[in-house]
C-alpha positions as CSV (number, residue, x, y, z in Angstrom):
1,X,-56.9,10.8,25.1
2,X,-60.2,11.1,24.3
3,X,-62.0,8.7,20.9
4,X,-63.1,12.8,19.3
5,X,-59.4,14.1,19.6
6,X,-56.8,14.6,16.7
7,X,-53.9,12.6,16.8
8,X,-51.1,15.2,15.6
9,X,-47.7,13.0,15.6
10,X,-44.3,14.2,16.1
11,X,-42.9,14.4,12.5
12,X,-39.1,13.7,12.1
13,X,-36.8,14.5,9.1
14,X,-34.4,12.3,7.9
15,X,-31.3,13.6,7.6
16,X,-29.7,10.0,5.6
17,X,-28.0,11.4,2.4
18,X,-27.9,8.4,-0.1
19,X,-25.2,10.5,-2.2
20,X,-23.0,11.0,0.7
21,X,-23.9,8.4,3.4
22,X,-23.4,5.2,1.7
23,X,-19.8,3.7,1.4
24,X,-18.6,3.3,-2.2
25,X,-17.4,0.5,-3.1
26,X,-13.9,0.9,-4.7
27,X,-13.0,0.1,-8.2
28,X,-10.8,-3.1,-8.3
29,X,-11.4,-3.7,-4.5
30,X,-10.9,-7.7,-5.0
31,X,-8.1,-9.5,-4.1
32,X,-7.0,-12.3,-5.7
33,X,-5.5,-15.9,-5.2
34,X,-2.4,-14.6,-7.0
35,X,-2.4,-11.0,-5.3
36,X,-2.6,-12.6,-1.7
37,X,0.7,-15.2,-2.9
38,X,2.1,-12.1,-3.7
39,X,1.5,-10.5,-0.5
40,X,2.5,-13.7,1.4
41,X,5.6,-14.2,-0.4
42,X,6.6,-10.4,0.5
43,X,5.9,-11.3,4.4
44,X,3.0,-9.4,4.6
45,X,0.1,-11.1,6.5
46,X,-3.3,-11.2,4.8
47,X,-5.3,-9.7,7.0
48,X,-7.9,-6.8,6.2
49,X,-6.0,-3.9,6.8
50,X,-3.4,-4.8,4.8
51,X,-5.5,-5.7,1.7
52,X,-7.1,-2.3,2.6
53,X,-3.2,-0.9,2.2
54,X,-2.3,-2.9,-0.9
55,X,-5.7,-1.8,-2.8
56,X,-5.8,1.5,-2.2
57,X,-2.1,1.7,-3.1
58,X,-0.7,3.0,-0.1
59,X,2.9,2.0,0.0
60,X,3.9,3.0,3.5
61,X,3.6,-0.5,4.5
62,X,7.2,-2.3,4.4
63,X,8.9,-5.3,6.5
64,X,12.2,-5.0,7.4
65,X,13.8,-7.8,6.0
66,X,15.0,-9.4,9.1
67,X,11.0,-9.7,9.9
68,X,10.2,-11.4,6.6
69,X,9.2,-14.9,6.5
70,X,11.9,-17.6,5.2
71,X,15.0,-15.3,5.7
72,X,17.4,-16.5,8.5
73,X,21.5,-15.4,8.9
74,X,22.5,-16.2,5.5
75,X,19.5,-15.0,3.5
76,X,20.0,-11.5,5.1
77,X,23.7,-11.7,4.1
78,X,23.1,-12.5,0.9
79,X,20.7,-9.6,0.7
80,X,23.1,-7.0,2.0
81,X,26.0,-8.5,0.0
82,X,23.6,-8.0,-3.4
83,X,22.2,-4.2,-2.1
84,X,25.8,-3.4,-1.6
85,X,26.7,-4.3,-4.9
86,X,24.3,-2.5,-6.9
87,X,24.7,1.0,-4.9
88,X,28.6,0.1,-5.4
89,X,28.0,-0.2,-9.4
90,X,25.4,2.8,-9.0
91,X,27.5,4.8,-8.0
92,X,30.5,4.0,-10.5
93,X,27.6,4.4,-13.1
94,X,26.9,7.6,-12.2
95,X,30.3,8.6,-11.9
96,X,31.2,8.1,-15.0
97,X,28.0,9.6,-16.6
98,X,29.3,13.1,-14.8
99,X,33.0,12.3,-16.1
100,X,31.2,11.9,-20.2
101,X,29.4,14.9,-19.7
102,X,32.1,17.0,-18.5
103,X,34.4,15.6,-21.4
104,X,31.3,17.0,-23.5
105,X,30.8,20.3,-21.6
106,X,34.8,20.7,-22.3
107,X,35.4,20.3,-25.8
C-alpha cells in the first residue's frame, strides 16, 4: 500500500444489546447461613444447582426419604407409621364432614 492511498477500514456493527444481553441478577438471589441449614437439614446438598432450584422456587426437587441424611430402619418406620396416621385421621375427617353436610342437605 502505497504512503498517498486512503485507508478505508472494514466497519463492523455490534450487535451486543445491553437490554437483552446482560444476565439479570435476580431479586433475593442470596442464600443464607440459615437457608443453606435448612437445605442441609432437608438432605439436599448445597451445591449451585440446587440453590439455583431453591431461589427461583422451583419445587420439583424432592429426596426420597430413604436418601435423606440421618434416617436409617427406624427413622423411616417412624415416618411411615406418622404419614399413615394422618391420611388415616384425614380421611375419617373428611368422612365425617360429607356425613354433617348430608345431615344438613337432609333436613
Amino acid at each position: 500500500m502505497s504512503r498517498n492511498g486512503t485507508y478505508k477500514p472494514n466497519l463492523c456493527e455490534c450487535k451486543f444489546n445491553v437490554n437483552e444481553d446482560f444476565a439479570r441478577t435476580i431479586e433475593d438471589g442470596a442464600i443464607t447461613p440459615r437457608q443453606i441449614a435448612e437445605l442441609t437439614a432437608r438432605g439436599i446438598p448445597v451445591t449451585p444447582q440446587a440453590v439455583e432450584r431453591e431461589i427461583q422456587g422451583n419445587d420439583s426437587w424432592y429426596v426420597d426419604p430413604a436418601f435423606k441424611r440421618g434416617m436409617d430402619m427406624a427413622t423411616a418406620w417412624e415416618l411411615e407409621q406418622r404419614s399413615q396416621a394422618q391420611a388415616r385421621y384425614a380421611l375419617q375427617r373428611q368422612k365425617h364432614t360429607d356425613f354433617v353436610k348430608k345431615l344438613q342437605n337432609i333436613e
